[in-house]
N, C-alpha and C positions, 0 to 999 in steps of 0.2 A: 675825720674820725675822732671821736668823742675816748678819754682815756678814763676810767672810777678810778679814784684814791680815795684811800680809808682816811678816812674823815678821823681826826686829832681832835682830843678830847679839850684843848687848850685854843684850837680855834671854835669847839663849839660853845666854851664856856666866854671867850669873848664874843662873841654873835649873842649871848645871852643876855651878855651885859646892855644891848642898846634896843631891846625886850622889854616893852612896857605893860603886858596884860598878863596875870600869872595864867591865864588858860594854853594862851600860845606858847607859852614857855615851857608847859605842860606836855604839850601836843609836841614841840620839839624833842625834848627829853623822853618821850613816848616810842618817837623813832627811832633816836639814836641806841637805846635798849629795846631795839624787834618787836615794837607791840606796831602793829598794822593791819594783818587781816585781807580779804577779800575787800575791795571797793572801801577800805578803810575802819571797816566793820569791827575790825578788835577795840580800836577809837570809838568808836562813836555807842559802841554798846556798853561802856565802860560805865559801872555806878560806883558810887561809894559802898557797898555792900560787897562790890569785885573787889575793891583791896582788902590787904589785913596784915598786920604783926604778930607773929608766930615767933617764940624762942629767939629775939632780936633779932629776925629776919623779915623781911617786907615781901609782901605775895601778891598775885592780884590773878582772880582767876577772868580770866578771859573767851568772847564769844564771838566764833570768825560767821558770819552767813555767806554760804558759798551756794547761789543756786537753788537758794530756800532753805536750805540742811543745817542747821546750827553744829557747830563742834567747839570743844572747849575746852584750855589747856591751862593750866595755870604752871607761872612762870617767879622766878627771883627775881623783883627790881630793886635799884638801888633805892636807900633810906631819900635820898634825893628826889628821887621820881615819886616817891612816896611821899614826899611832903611838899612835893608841885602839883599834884593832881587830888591834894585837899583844897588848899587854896584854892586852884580854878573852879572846883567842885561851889567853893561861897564867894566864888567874884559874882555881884548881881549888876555889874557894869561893864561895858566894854569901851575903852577910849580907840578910837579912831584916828591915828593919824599918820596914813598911811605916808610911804616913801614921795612919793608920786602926785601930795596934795600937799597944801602950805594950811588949810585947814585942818581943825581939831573936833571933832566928832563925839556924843556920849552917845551907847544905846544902851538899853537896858536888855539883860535874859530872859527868855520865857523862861516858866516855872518850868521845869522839867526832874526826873528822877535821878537821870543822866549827868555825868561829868562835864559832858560838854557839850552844852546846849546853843540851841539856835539864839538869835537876835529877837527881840520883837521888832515885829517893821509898820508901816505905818497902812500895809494894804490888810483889804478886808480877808484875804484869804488865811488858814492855818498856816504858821511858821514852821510846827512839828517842833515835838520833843528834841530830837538830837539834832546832833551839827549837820550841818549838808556837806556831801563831799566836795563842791564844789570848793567851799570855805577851809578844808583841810588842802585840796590842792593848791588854793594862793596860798597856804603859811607854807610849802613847799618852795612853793616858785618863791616868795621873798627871801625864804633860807638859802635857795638857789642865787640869790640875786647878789648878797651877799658876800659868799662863797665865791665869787670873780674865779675863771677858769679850771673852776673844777667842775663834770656835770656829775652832780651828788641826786641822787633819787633816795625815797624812801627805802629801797634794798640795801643800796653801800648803806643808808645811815645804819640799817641793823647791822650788817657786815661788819663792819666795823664797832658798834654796839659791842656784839658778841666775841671780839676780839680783845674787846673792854674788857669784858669781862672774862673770858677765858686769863687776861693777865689779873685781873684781883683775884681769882679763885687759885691762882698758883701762889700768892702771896707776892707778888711783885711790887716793888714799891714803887704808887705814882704819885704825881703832886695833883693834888684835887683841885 
């Protein structure tokens, strides 16, 4: 039987550190602050139009599709996430070099409107504008992989997110 712990914002900031594409790092820090969605849909419908800075606060309105139904909530993330999901927003490359290969990989992004977009790949078929879920699930599983005996899901990461943040909005002091 499998135990959740609320995922420590000092092991996620070391996990970050050996993080080489700002889009995953992006997509991580996505998590751990409750952006997810239906089939990961708050991700992957995400543009640079969704965020914004209001009265020094960072927003980002977001778009769950559950079923066909679009719904949409906008939410406070942190100046952090806010300035991880520009970057990924103008990475037009992706380095590849997964845990698992001794090999080093470029691809390049499709054009897309989207935050975070698909790969272009070498088959004649469409790659499509936004990321595939499958590609959100392995940045899961390698954050899983990581994370050694803890089974962390995208739910504790918000869980814990929101516990984030419920401590900065009381004014607690943490070390960033």
């Amino acid at each position: 039987m499998y135990k959740n712990h609320m995922y420590h914002l000092n092991d996620f900031n070391n996990f970050i550190l050996t993080v080489e594409n700002d889009s995953d790092i992006a997509i991580y820090r996505a998590l751990l602050e409750g952006i997810r969605g239906e089939n990961y849909s708050e991700l992957k419908n995400l543009k640079p139009s969704s965020i914004e800075v209001e009265e020094d606060k960072y927003f980002a309105t977001l778009c769950n599709e559950e079923d066909g139904v679009k719904s949409y909530r906008r939410v406070e993330i942190s100046e952090q996430l806010y300035e991880d999901l520009i970057c990924a927003h103008h990475q037009t490359f992706y380095l590849d070099s997964s845990w698992h290969s001794e090999d080093m990989e470029l691809y390049e992004f499709e054009e897309s409107p989207y935050i975070f977009k698909s790969l272009e790949t070498e088959s004649e078929g469409p790659g499509g504008e936004k990321i595939a879920d499958e590609v959100l699930k392995a940045r899961e599983h390698v954050l899983k992989h990581f994370i050694a005996g803890k089974n962390q899901g995208a739910i504790t990461y918000a869980d814990s997110g929101t516990v984030l943040n419920v401590r900065f909005r009381l004014n607690w002091k943490m070390e960033r």
